[in-house]
C-alpha positions in Angstrom: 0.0 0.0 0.0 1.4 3.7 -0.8 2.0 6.4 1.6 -1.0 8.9 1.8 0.2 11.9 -0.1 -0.6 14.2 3.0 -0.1 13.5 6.2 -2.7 12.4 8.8 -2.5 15.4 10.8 -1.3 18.9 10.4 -0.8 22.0 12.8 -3.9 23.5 10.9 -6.6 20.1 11.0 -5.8 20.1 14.4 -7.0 24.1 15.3 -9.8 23.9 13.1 -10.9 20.4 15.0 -10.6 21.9 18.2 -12.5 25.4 17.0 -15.2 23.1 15.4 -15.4 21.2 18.7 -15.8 24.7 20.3 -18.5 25.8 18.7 -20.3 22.9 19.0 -19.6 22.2 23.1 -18.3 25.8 23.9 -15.2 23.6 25.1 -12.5 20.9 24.1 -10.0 18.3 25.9 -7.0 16.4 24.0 -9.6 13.2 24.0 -12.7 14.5 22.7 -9.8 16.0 20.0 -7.9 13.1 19.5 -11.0 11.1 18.7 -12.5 13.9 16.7 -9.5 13.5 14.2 -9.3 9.7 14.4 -6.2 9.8 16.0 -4.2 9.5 19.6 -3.7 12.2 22.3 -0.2 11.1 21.7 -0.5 11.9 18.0 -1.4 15.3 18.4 1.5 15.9 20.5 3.8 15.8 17.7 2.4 18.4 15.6 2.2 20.9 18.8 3.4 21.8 22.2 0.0 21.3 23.9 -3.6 23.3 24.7 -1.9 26.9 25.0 -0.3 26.4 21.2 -4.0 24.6 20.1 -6.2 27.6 21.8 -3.5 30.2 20.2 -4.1 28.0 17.2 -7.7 28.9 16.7 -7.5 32.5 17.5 -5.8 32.5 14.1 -7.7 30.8 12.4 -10.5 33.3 13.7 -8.3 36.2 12.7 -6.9 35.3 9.4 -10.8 35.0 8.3 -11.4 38.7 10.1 -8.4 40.2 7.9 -9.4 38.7 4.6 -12.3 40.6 5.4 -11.0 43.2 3.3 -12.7 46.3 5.0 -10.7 46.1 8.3 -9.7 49.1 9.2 -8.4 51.1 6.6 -10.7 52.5 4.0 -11.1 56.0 4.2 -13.3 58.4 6.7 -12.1 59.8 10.2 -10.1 57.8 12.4 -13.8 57.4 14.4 -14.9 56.0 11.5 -11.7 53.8 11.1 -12.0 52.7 14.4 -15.9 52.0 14.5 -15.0 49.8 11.3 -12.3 47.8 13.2 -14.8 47.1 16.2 -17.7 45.9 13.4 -15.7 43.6 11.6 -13.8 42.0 14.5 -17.3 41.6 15.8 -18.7 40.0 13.2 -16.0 37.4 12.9 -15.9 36.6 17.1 -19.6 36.5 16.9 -19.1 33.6 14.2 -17.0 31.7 17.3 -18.8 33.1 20.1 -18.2 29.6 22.0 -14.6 29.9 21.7 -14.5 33.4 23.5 -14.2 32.9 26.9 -11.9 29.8 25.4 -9.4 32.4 24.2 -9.5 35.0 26.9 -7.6 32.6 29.4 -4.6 32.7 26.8 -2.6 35.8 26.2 -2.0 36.5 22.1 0.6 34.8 20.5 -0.5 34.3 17.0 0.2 36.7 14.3 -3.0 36.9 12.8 -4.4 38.2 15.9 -1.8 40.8 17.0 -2.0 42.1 13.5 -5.7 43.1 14.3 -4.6 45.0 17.7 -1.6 46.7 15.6 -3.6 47.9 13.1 -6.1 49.7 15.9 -2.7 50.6 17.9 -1.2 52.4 14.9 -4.5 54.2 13.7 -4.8 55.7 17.6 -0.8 56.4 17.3 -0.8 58.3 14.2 -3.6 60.6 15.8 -1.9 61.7 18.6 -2.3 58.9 21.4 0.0 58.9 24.3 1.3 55.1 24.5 -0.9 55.0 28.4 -3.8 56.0 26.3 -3.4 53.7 23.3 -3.3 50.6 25.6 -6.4 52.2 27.9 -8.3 52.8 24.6 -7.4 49.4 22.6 -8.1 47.2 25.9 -11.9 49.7 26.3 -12.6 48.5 22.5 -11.3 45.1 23.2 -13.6 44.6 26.1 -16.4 46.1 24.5 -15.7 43.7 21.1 -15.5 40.5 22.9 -18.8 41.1 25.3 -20.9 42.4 22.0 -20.1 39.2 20.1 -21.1 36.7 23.0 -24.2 39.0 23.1 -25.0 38.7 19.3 -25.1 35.1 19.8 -27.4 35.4 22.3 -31.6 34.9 22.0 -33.0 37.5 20.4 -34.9 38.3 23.7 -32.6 37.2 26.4 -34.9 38.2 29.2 -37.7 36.9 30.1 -39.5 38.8 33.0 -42.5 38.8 34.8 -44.4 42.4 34.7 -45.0 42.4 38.8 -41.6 41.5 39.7 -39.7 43.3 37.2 -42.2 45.8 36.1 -39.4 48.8 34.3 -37.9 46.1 32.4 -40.5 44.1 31.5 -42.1 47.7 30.1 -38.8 48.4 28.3 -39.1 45.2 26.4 -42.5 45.4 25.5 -42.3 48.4 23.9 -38.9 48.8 22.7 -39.8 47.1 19.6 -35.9 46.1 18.9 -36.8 42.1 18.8 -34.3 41.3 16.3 -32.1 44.2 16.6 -31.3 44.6 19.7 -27.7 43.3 19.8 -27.2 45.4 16.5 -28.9 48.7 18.5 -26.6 48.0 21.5 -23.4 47.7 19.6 -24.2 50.5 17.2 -25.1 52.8 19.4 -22.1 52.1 22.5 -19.1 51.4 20.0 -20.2 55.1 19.0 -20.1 56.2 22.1 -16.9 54.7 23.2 -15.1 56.2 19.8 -16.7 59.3 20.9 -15.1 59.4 24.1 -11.9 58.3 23.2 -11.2 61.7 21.4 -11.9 63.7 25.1 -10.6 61.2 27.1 -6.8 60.2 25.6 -5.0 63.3 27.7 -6.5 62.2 31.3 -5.4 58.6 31.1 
């Protein structure tokens, strides 16, 4: 019998196993892994180091697809604008993986892909103007705000459900808000605005 022309595993099958795994389970171990591939736990360990390099891994995988984007950042308008653009689209490709967030929080950034998408905000606040402090108090503002609106657009449309005696201002708010479908969109339209907004008064007093 011939060799297979590729081999069984690669550093890439293996992320994209443990992100599918992620989004399915909002969680992964080296067995559930190892079996998802067909393979040992012993296999996997000699394409990588172990769960830091897999969860590092995936975050690429997440970012590479947020670059090819195409729109993020650069494209003309303010630097708001530049940045509002930056929050949308790294929104829209964590809210694709919304599982795998609190996943890749427990990791610090290694990967590339990823670092890419926090240079590219760094520089755009740099090239207006931003002390360093306030560069790293404004990307980490936007970062926080990011990661919490894409677990949120994966969320029920409705993610409350209340009873009007007990909870009688927000049951009120929710009956005639009228946002149903929108609301996630609403919320993050309307705070990454404000956030951009405040960055501009803000950058001197941090």
């Amino acid at each position: 019998m011939g060799r297979p022309r590729k081999p069984l595993l690669s550093k890439e099958r293996i992320y994209r196993a443990a992100l599918d795994l992620v989004d399915e389970r909002g969680e992964f171990t080296l067995p559930d892994l190892a079996r998802r591939l067909g393979v040992s736990p012993s296999s996997i360990y000699h394409h990588v180091e172990g769960r830091s390099e897999i969860v590092n891994g995936m975050r690429s995988i997440i970012s590479a697809d947020v670059l090819a984007d195409g729109q993020f950042p650069a494209g003309g308008g303010t630097w708001q604008e530049q940045a509002v653009r930056w929050a949308r689209v790294y929104r829209n490709g964590l809210g694709q993986h919304a599982k795998a967030i609190p996943v890749l929080v427990g990791e610090a950034v290694t990967d590339d892909a990823t670092l890419e998408i926090y240079e590219r905000l760094a520089a755009l606040l740099t090239d207006q103007g931003f002390p360093p402090r306030a560069v790293m108090v404004a990307v980490s503002i936007l970062d926080n705000f990011v990661l919490g609106s894409a677990i949120d657009a994966a969320s029920p449309d409705v993610p409350w459900v209340t009873r009007p005696p007990v909870h009688p201002a927000l049951h009120e708010a929710l009956s005639a808000a009228d946002l149903s479908q929108h609301r996630s969109e609403a919320a993050f339209k309307a705070g990454v605005e404000a956030l951009v907004d405040g960055l501009e008064g803000s950058r001197l007093e941090w």
